[in-house]
PyMOL Python script that loads the backbone (N, CA, C, O; Angstrom):
from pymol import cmd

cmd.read_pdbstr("""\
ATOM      1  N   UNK A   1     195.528 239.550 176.999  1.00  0.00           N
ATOM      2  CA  UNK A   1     196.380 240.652 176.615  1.00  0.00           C
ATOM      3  C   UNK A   1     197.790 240.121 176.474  1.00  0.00           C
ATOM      4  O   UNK A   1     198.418 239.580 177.384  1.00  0.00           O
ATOM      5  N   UNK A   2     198.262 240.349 175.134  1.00  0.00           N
ATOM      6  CA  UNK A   2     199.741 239.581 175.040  1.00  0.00           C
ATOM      7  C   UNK A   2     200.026 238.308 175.223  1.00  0.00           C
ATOM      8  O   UNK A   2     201.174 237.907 175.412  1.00  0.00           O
ATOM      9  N   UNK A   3     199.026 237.583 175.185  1.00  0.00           N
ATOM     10  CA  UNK A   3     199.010 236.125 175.679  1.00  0.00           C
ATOM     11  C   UNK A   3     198.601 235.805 176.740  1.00  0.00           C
ATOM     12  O   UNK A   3     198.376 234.639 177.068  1.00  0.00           O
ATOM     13  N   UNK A   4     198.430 236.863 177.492  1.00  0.00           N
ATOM     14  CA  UNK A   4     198.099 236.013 178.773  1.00  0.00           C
ATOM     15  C   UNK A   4     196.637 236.286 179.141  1.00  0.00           C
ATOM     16  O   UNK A   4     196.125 237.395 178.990  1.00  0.00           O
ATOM     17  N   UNK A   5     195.736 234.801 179.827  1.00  0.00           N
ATOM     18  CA  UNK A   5     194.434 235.809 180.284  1.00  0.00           C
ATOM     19  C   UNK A   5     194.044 235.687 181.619  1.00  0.00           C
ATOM     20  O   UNK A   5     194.407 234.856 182.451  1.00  0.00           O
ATOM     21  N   UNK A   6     193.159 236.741 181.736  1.00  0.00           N
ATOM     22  CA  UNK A   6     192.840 237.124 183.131  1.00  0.00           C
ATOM     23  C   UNK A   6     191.058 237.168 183.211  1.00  0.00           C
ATOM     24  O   UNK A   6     190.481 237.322 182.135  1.00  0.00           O
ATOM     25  N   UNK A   7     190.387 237.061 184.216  1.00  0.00           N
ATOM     26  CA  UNK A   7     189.106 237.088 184.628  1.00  0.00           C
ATOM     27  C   UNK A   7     188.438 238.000 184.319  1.00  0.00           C
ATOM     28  O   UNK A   7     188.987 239.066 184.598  1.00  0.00           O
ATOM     29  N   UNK A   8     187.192 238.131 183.720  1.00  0.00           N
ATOM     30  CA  UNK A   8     186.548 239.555 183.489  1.00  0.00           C
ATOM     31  C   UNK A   8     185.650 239.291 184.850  1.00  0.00           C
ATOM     32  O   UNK A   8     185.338 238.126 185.096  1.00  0.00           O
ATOM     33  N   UNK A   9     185.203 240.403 185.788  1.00  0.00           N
ATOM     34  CA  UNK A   9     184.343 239.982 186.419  1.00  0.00           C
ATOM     35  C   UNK A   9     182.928 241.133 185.985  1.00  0.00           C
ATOM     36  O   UNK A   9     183.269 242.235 185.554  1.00  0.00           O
ATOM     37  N   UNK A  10     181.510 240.861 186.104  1.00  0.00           N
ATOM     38  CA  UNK A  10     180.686 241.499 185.872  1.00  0.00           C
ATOM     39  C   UNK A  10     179.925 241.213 187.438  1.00  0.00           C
ATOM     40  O   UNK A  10     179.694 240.079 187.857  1.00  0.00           O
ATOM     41  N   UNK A  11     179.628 242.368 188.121  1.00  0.00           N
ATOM     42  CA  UNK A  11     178.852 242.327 189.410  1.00  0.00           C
ATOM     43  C   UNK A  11     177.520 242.349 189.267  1.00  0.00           C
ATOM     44  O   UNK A  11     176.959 243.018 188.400  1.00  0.00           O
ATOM     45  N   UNK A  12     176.822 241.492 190.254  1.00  0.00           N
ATOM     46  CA  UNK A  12     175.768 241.724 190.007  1.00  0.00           C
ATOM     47  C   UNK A  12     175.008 242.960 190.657  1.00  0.00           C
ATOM     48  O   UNK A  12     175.482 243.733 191.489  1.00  0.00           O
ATOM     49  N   UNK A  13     173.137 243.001 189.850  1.00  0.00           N
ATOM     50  CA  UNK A  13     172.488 244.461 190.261  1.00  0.00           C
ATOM     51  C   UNK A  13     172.637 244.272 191.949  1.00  0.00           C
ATOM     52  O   UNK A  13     173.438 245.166 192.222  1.00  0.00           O
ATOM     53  N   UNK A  14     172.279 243.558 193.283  1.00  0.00           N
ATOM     54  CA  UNK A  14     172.390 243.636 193.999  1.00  0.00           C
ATOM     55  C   UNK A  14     174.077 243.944 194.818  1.00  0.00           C
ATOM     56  O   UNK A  14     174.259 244.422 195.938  1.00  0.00           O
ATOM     57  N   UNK A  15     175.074 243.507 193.869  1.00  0.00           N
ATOM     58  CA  UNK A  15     176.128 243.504 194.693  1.00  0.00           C
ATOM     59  C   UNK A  15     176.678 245.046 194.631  1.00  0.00           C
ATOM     60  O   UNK A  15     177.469 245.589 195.401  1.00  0.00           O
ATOM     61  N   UNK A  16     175.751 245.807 193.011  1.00  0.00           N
ATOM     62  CA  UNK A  16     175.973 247.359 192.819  1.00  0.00           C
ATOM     63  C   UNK A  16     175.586 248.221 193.631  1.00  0.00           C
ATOM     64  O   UNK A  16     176.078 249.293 193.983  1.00  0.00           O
ATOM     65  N   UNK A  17     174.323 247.486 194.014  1.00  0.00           N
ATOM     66  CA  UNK A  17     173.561 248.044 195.052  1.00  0.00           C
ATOM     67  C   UNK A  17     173.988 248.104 196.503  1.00  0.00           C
ATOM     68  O   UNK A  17     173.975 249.160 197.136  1.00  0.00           O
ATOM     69  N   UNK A  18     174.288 247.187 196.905  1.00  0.00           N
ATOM     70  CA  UNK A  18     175.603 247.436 198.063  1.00  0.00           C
ATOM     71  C   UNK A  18     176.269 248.306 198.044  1.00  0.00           C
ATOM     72  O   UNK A  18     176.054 249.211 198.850  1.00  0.00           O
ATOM     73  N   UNK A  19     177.558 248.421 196.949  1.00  0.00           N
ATOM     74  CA  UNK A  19     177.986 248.910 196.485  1.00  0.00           C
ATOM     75  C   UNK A  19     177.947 250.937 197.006  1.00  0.00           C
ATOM     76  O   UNK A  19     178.610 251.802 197.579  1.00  0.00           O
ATOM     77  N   UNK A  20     176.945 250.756 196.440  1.00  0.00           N
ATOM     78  CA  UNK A  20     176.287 252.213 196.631  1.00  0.00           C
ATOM     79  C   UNK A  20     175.634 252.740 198.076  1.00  0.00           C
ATOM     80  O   UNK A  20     175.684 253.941 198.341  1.00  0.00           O
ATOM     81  N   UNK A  21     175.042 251.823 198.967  1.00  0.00           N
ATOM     82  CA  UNK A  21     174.397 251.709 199.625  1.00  0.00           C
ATOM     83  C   UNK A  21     175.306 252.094 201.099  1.00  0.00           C
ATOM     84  O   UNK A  21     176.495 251.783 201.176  1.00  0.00           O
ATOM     85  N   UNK A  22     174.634 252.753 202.156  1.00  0.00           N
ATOM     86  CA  UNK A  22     173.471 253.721 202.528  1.00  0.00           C
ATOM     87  C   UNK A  22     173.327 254.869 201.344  1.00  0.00           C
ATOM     88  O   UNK A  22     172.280 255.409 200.987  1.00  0.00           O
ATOM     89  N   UNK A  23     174.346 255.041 200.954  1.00  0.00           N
ATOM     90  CA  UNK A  23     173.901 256.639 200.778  1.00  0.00           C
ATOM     91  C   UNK A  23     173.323 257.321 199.279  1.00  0.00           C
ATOM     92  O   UNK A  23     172.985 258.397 198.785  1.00  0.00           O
ATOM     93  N   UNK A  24     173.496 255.685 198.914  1.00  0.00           N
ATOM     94  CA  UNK A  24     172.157 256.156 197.036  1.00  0.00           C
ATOM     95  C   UNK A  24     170.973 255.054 197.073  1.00  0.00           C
ATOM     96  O   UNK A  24     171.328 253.997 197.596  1.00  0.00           O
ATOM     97  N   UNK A  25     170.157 255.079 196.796  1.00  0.00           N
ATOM     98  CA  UNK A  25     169.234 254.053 196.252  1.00  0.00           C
ATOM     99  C   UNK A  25     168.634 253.871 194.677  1.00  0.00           C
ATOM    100  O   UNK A  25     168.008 254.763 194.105  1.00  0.00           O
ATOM    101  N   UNK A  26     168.872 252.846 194.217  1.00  0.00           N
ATOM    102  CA  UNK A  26     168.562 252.431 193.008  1.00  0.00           C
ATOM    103  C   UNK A  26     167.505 252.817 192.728  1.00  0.00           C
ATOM    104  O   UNK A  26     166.686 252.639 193.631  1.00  0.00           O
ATOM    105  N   UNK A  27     167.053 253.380 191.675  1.00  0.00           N
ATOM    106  CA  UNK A  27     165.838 254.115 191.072  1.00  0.00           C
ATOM    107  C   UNK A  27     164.838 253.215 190.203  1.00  0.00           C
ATOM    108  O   UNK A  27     163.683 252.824 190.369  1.00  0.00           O
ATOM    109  N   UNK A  28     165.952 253.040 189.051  1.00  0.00           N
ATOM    110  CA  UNK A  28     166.135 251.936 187.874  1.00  0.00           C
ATOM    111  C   UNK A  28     166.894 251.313 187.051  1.00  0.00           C
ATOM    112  O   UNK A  28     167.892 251.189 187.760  1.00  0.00           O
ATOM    113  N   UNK A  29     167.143 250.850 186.113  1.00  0.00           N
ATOM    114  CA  UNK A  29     168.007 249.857 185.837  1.00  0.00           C
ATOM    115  C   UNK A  29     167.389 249.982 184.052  1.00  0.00           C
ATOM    116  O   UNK A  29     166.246 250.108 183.611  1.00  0.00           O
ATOM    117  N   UNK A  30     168.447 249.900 183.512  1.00  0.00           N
ATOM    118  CA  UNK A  30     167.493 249.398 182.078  1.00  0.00           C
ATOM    119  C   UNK A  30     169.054 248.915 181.158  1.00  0.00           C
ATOM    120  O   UNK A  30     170.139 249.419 181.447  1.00  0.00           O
ATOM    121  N   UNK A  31     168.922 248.117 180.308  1.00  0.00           N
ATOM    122  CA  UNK A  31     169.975 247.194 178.913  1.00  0.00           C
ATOM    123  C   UNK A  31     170.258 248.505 178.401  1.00  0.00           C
ATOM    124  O   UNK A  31     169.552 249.463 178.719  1.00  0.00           O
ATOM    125  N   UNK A  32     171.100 248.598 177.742  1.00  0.00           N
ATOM    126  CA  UNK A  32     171.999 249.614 176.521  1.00  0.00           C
ATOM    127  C   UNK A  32     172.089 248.414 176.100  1.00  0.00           C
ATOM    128  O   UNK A  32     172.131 247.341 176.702  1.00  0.00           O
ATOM    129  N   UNK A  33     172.125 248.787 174.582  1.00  0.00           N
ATOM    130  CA  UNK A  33     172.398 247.677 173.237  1.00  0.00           C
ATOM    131  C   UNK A  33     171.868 246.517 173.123  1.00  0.00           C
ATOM    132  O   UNK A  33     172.454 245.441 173.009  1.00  0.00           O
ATOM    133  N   UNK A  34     170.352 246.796 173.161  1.00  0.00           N
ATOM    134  CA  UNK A  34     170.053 245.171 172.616  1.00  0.00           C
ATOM    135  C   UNK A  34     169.491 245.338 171.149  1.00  0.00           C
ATOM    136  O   UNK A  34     169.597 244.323 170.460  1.00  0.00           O
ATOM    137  N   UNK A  35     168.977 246.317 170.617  1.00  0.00           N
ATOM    138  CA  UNK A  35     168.148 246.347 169.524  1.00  0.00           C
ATOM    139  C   UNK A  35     169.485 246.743 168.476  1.00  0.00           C
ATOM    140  O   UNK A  35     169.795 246.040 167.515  1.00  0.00           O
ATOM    141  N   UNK A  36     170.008 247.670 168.765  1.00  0.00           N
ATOM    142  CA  UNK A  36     171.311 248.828 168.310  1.00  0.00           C
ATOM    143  C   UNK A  36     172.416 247.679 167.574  1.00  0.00           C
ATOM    144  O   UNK A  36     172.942 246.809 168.268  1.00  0.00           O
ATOM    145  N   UNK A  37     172.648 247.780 166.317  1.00  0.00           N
ATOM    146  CA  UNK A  37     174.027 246.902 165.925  1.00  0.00           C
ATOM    147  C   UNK A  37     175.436 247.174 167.080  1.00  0.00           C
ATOM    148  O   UNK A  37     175.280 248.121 167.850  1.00  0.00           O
ATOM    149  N   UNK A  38     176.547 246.505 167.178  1.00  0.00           N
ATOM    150  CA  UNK A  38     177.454 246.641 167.535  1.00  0.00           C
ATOM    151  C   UNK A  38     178.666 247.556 166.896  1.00  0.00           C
ATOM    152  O   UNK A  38     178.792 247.348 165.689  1.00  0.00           O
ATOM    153  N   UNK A  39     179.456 248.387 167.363  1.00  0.00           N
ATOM    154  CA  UNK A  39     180.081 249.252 166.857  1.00  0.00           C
ATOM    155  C   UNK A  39     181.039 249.017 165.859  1.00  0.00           C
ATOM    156  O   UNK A  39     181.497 249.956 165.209  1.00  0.00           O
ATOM    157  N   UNK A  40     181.449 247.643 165.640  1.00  0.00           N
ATOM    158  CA  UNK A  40     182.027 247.521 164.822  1.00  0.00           C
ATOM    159  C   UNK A  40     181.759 247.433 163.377  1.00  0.00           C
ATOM    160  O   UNK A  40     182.552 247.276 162.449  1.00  0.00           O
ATOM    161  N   UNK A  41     179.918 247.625 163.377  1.00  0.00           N
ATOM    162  CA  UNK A  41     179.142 247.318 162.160  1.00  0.00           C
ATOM    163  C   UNK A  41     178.761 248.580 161.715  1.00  0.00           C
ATOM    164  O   UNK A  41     177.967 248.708 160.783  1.00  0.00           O
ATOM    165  N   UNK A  42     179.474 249.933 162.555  1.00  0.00           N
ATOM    166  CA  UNK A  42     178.294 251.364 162.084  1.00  0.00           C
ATOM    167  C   UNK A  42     178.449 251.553 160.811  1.00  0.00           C
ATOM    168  O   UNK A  42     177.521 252.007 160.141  1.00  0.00           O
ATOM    169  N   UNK A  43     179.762 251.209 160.211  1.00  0.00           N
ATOM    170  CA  UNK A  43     180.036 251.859 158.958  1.00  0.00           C
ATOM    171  C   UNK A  43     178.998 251.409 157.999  1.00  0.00           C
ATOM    172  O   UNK A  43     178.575 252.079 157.057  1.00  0.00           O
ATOM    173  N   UNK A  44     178.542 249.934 158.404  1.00  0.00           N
ATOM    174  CA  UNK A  44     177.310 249.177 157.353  1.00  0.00           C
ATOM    175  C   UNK A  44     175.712 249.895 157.454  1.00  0.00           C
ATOM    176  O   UNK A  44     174.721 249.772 156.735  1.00  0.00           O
ATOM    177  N   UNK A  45     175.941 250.579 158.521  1.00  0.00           N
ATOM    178  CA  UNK A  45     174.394 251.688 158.819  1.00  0.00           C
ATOM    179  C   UNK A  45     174.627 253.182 158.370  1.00  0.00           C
ATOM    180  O   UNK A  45     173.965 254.057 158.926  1.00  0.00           O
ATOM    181  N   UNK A  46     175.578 253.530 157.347  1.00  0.00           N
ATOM    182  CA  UNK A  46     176.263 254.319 158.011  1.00  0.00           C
ATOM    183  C   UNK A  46     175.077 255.473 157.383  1.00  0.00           C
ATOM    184  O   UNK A  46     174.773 256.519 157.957  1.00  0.00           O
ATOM    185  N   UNK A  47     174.385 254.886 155.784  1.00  0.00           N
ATOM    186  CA  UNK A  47     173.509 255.425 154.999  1.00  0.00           C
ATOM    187  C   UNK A  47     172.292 255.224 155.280  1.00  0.00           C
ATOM    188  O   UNK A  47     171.426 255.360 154.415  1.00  0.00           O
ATOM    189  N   UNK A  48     172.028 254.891 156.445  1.00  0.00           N
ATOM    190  CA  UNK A  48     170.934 254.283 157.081  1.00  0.00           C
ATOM    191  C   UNK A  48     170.161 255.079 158.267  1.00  0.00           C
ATOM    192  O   UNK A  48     170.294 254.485 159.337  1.00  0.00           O
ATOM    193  N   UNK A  49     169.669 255.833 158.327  1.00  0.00           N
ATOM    194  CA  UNK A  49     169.834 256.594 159.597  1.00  0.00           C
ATOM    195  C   UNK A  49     168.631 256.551 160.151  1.00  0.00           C
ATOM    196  O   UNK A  49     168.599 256.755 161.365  1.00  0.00           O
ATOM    197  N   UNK A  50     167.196 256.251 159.360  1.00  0.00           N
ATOM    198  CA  UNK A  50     165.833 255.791 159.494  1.00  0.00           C
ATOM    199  C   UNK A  50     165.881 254.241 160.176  1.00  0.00           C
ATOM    200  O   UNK A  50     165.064 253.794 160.981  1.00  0.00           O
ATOM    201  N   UNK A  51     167.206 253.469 159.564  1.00  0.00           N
ATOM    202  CA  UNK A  51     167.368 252.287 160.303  1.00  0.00           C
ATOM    203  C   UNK A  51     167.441 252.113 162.263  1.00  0.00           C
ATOM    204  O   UNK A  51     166.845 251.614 163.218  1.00  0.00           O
ATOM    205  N   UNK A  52     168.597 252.913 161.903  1.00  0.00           N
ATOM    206  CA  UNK A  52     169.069 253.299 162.965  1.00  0.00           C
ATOM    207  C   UNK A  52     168.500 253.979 164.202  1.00  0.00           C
ATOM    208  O   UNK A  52     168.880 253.951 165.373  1.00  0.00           O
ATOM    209  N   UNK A  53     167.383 254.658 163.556  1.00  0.00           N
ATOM    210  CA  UNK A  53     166.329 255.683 164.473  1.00  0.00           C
ATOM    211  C   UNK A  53     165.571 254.753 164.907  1.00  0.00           C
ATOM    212  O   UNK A  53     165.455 254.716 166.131  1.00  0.00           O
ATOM    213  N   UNK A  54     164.911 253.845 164.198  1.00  0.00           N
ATOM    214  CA  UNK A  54     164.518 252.800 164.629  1.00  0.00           C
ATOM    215  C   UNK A  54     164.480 251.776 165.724  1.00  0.00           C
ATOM    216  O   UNK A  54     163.634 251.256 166.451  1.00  0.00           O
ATOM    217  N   UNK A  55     166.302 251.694 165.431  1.00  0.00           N
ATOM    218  CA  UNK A  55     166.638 250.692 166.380  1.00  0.00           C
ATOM    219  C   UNK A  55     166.944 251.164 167.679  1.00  0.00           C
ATOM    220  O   UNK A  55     167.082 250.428 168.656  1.00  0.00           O
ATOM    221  N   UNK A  56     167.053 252.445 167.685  1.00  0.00           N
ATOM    222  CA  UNK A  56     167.457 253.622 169.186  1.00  0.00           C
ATOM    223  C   UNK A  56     166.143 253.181 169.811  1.00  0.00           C
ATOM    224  O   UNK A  56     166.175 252.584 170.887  1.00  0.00           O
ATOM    225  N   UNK A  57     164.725 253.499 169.064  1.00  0.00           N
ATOM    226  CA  UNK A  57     163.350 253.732 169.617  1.00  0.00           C
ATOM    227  C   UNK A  57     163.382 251.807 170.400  1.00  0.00           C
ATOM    228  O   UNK A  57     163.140 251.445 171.552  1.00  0.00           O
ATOM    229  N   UNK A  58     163.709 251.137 169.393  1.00  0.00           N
ATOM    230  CA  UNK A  58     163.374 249.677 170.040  1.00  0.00           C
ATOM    231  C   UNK A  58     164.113 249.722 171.275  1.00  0.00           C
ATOM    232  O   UNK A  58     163.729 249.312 172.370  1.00  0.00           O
ATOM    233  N   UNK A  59     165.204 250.259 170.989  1.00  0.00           N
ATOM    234  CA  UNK A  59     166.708 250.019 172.129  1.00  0.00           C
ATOM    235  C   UNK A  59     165.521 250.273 173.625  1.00  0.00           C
ATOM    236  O   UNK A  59     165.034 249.575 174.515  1.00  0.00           O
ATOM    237  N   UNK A  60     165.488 251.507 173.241  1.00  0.00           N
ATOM    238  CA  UNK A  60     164.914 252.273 174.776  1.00  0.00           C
ATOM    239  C   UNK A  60     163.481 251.369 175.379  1.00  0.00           C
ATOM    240  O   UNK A  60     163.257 251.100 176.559  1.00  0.00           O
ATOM    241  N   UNK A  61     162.472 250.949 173.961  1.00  0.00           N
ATOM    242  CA  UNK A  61     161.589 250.457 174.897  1.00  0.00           C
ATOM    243  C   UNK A  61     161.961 248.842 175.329  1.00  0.00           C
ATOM    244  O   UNK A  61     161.280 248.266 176.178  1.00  0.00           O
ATOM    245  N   UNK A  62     162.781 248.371 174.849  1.00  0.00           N
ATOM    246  CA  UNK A  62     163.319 246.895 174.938  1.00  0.00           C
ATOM    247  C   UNK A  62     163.774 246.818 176.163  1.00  0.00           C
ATOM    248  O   UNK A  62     163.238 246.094 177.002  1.00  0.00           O
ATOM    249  N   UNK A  63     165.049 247.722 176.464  1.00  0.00           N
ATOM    250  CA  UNK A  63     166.007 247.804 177.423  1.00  0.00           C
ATOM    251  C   UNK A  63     165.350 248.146 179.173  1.00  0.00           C
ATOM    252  O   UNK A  63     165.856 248.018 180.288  1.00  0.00           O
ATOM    253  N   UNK A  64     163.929 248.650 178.657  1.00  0.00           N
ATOM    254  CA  UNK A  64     162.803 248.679 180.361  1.00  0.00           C
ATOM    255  C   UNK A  64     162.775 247.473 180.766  1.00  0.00           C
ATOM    256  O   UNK A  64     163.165 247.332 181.926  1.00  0.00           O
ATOM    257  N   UNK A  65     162.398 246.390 180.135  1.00  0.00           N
ATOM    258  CA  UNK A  65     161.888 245.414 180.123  1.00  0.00           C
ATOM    259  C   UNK A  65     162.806 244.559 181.287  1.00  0.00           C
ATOM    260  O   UNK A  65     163.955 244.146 181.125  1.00  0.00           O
ATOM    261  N   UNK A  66     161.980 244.422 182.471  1.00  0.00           N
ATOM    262  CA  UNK A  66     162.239 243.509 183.082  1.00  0.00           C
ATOM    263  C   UNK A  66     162.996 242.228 182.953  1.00  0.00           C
ATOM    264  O   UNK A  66     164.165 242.153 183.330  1.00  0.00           O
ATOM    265  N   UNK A  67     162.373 241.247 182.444  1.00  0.00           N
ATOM    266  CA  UNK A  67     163.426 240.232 181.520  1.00  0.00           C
ATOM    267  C   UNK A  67     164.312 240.551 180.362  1.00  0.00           C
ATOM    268  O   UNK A  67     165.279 239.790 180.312  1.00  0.00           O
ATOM    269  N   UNK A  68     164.278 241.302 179.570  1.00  0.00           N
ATOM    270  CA  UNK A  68     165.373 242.202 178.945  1.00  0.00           C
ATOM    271  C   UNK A  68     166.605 242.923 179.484  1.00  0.00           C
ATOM    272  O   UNK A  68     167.639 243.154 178.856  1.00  0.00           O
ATOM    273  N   UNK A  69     166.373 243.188 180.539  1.00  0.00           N
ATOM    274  CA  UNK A  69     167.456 244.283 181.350  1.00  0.00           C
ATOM    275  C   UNK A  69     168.508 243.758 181.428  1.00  0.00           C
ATOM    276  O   UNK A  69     169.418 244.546 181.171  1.00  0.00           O
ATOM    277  N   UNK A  70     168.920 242.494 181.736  1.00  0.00           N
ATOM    278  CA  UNK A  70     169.769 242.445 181.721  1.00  0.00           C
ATOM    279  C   UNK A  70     170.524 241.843 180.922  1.00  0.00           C
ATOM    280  O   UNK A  70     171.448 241.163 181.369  1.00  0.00           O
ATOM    281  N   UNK A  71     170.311 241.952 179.618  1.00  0.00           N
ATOM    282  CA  UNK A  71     171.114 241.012 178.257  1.00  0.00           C
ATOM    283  C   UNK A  71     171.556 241.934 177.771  1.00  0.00           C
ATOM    284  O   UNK A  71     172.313 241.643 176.845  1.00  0.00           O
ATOM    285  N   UNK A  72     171.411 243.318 178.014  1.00  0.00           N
ATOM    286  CA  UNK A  72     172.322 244.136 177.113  1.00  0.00           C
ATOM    287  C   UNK A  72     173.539 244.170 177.443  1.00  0.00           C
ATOM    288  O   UNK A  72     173.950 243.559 178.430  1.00  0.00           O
ATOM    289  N   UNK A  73     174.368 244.948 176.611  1.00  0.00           N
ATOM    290  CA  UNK A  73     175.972 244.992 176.144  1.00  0.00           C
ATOM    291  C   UNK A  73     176.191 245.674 177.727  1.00  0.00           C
ATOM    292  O   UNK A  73     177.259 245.474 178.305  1.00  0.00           O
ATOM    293  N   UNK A  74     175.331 246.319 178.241  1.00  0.00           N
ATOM    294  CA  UNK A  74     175.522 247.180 179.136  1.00  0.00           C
ATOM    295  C   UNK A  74     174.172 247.575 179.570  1.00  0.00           C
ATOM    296  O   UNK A  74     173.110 247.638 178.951  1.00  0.00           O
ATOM    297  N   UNK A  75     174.614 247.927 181.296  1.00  0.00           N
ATOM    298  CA  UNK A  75     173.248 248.054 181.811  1.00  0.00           C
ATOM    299  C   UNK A  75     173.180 249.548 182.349  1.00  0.00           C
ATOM    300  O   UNK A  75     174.116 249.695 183.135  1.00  0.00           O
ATOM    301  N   UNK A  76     172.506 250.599 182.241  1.00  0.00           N
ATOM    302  CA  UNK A  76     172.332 251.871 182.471  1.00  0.00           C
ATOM    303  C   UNK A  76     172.078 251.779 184.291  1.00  0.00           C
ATOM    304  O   UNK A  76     171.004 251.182 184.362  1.00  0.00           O
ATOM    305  N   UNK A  77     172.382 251.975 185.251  1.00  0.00           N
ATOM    306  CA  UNK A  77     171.939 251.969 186.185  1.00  0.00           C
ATOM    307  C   UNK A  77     171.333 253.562 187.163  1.00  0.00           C
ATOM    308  O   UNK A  77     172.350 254.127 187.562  1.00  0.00           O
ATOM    309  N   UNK A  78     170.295 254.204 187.522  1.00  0.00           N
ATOM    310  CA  UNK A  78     169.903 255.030 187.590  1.00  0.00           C
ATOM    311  C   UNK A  78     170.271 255.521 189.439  1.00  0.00           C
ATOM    312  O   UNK A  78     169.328 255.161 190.144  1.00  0.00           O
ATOM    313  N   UNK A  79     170.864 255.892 189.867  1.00  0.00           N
ATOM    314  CA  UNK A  79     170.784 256.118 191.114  1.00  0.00           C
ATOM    315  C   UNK A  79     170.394 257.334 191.706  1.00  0.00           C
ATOM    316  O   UNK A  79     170.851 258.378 191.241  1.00  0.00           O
ATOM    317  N   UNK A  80     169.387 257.366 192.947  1.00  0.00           N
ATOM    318  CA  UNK A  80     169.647 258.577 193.912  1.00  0.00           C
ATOM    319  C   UNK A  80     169.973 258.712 195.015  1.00  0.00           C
ATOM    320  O   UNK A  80     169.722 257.783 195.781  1.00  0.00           O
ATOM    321  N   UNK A  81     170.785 260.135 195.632  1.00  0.00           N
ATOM    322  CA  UNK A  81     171.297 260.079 196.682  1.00  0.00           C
ATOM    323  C   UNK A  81     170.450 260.210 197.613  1.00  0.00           C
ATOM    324  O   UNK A  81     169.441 260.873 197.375  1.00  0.00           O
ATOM    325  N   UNK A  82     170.639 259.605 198.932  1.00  0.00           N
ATOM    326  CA  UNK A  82     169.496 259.193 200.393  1.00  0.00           C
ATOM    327  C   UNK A  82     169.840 260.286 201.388  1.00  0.00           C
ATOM    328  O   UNK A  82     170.830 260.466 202.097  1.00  0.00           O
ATOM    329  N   UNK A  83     168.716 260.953 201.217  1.00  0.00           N
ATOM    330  CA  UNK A  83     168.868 261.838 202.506  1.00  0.00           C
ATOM    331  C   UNK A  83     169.236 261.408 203.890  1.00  0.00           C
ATOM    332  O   UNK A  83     168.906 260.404 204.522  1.00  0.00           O
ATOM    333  N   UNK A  84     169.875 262.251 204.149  1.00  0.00           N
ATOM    334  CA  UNK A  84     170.841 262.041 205.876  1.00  0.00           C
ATOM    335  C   UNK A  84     170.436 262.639 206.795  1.00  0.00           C
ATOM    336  O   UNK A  84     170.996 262.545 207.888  1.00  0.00           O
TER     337      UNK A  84
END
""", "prot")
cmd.dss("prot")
cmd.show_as("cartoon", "prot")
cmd.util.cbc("prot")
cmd.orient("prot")
């Protein structure tokens, strides 16, 4: 930013899980954006919308995927709260 740079940090699923922990427990976990173009490309889908439906349907069953989960742009994380 302005020249200068700084660290991105990304945590991991266990350190989220801490994180959260006693009082939610992780449910599930699944990728956002692996099938899905990047936003800077919508305008090129923009007439495309069968494309696009497409790539939502791949998104969702891709993004379950165990070895998949975690390469997306972003990871959906599902939590519930732990009874007391």
């Amino acid at each position: 930013v302005g020249g200068t740079t700084f660290p991105v940090y990304y945590p991991s699923v266990s350190e989220v899980q801490r994180a959260f922990a006693p009082s939610f427990k992780l449910v599930s976990q699944r990728a956002i954006g692996i099938a899905l173009p990047p936003s800077w490309l919508a305008s090129a889908f923009y007439d495309r919308s069968s494309t696009i439906d497409s790539l939502t349907r791949a998104d969702r069953l891709l993004g379950a995927l165990p070895v998949v989960r975690g390469m997306g742009d972003h990871v959906l994380f599902h939590f519930v709260r732990e009874e007391r």
